[in-house]
C-alpha positions, 0 to 999 in steps of 0.5 A: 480461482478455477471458479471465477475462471469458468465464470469468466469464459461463460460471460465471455463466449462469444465475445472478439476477445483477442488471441493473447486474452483467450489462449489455445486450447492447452493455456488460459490466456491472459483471462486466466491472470484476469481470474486471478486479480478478481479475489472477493468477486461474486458471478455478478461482479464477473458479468459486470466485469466482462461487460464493462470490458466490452464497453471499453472496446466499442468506446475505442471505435465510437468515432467511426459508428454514425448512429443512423446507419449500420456499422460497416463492416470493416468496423466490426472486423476491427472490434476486439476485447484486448487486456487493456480493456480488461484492466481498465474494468477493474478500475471501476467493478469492486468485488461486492463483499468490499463495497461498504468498506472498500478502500482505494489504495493509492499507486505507490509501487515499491520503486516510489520507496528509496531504501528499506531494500530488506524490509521490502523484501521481506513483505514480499515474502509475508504477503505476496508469496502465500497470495501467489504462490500457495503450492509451494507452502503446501509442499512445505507445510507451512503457513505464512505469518498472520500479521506484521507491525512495523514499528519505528520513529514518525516519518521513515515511511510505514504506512508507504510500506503498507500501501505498497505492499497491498499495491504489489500483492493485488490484494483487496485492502482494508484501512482502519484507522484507529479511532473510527472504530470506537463508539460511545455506544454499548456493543457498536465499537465490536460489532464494527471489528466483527463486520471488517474481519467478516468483510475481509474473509468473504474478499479474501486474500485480504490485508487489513491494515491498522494505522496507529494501532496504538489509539486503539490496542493499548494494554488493558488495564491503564485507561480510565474510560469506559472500558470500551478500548479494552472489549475492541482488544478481546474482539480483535484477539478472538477475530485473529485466532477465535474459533472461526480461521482467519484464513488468507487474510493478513493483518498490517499494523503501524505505530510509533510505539509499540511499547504502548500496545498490549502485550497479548497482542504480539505473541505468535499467532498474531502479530508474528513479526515485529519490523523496526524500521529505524532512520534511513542511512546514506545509501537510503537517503539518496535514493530518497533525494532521487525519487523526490527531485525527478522530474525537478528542474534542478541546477548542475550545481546540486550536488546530491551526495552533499545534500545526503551529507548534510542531512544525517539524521532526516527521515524520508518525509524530513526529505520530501519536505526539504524537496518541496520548500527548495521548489518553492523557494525556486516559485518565489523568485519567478512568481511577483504579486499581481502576476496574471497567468499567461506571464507565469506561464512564459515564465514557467520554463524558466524555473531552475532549482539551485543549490541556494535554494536546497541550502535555505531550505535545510535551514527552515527544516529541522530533523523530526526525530532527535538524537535522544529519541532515536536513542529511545527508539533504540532501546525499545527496539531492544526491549522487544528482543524478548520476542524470540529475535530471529536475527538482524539482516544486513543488506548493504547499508540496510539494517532489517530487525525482525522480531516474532 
């Protein structure tokens, strides 16, 4: 981190940074928070960087410089490299080491998830806190978890969870999904294992997040292919905890049933935290209705606590469905066929979502998980308490099981 942060005031020297970016002689400034968001960064990167930075700044007064003139005076006084513009080159340099496998996470925040308050908060703990604050486990001796599965029924919001938490970390991320890593040919499905691991060693801190792990991780011994799913397991196992440390890189692993997975997989030391997340409640359900229905032209007769009231037993994604087809119903009655696009257009804001249309909406979309499924869920949650259960929080009406 000092490293990157040397660089960074070599390839800025000279450079109008503002006063808040450089610091005075006792701080770094906001180029040291710069610094600290540049995991994985090589020098070039770091001169890339600043570059693209000072590209941005002189693309601000482009419209006041005539190219066949000299630039006035009063123009360059106005020239500054702000954090803006620094933040604006970082969305477009990536660190080398993730080029090839580099992935863009989409910009889900943890406000954009309703519930799951605990579960959230204990992701902050397992992956932000060692990435921010590494002082404070060396003062205790401790090191932080190597991985976590969140496990649970389809649709309550697991593979959000993880986009979010590499989102708010700042971390680079590496998404894998599970079949694009088997191949027909001898030896190629493990070299591809090694070559994520390695990349995410060389961009550490790094997260590597397995969706579906189940297609991919199943317990050795019950398939009948050509044994290739049970090699990527040994080379997933040897790459977590081999002779070579998995040092600042954290594995996220997503299923829906982790009964299928191989037990070797969730000792400690590996998969250290077992997260169920099971079908939100109806304080989450209503924090669901509200992120999806903001911005909506929704009618003073929706009542939200009815719409949680009638929707006991619907996952988040059971939610956004119900949303979307409501609006759509709402498009139906404005838009007639042969309609051309500027009378759509005068029509557009006459759009109003009605508690009718969140009523026939309910009718077409139906529970994804049933009572006797969730009852399933239950009790493989149940049968995981063989892992050392450490307890179960609750947060209100958040339910939070963990087990390691």
């Amino acid at each position: 981190m000092n490293g990157r942060l040397e660089i960074l005031q070599v390839h800025t020297r000279g450079m109008p940074l503002t006063d808040e970016l450089r610091g005075d002689n006792d701080t770094k400034g906001k180029l040291k928070k710069v610094s600290d968001r540049t995991h994985g960064f090589v020098g070039a990167d770091l001169a890339s960087l600043c570059k693209e930075a000072a590209m941005h700044a002189l693309r601000k007064i482009l419209p006041e410089i005539k190219i066949d003139e000299e630039i006035p005076v009063e123009v360059r006084d106005k020239l500054e490299i702000t954090t803006e513009d620094f933040e604006e080159a970082l969305k477009n340099i990536e660190p080398s080491a993730m080029r090839e496998v580099f992935f863009e996470v989409p910009q889900v925040k943890w406000d954009d998830i309703g519930g799951l308050e605990a579960i959230k908060q204990e992701l902050v703990e397992a992956v932000e806190w060692p990435i921010k604050y590494p002082e404070a486990f060396e003062a205790i001796n401790s090191k932080p978890p190597k991985g976590i599965m969140l496990f649970g029924p389809p649709g309550t919001g697991k593979t959000m969870l993880a986009k979010a938490t590499a989102n708010e970390s700042e971390a680079n991320f590496i998404s894998i999904k599970g079949p694009e890593l088997l191949s027909k040919y001898v030896g190629e499905s493990e070299k591809a294992v090694r070559e994520v691991f390695r990349k995410a060693r060389q961009a550490s801190p790094a997260i590597i997040f397995f969706d579906e792990i189940d297609s991919i991780a199943p317990a050795r011994g019950t398939g009948f292919d050509s044994r290739v799913v049970e090699r990527v397991i040994s080379q997933i196992l040897t790459e977590m905890d081999g002779m070579e440390e998995l040092k600042d890189v954290l594995i996220i692993a997503a299923t829906n049933r982790p009964d299928l997975i191989d037990p070797a997989l969730l000792r400690p030391g590996r998969l250290d935290r077992m997260i169920y997340i099971t079908v939100p409640d109806t304080k989450a359900r209503k924090e669901i209705f509200k992120i999806h229905l903001q911005g909506k032209p929704i009618n003073r007769n929706v009542d939200v606590n009815e719409l949680v009231r009638m929707t006991d037993g619907y996952v988040g994604a059971d939610i956004e469905a119900i949303c979307r087809e409501a609006s759509i119903m709402a498009l139906r009655e404005l838009i007639t066929p042969g309609m051309d696009r500027e009378r759509c257009r005068e029509l557009s804001g006459n759009i109003v979502i009605t508690m009718d249309h969140f009523d026939r909406a309910l009718t077409r979309i139906r529970p994804t998980i049933s009572r006797g499924k969730l009852q399933d869920y239950e009790k493989i949650a149940q049968d995981f308490s063989q892992y050392a259960t450490i307890g179960e929080k609750d947060d209100g009406d958040d339910k939070l099981k963990i087990y390691a």
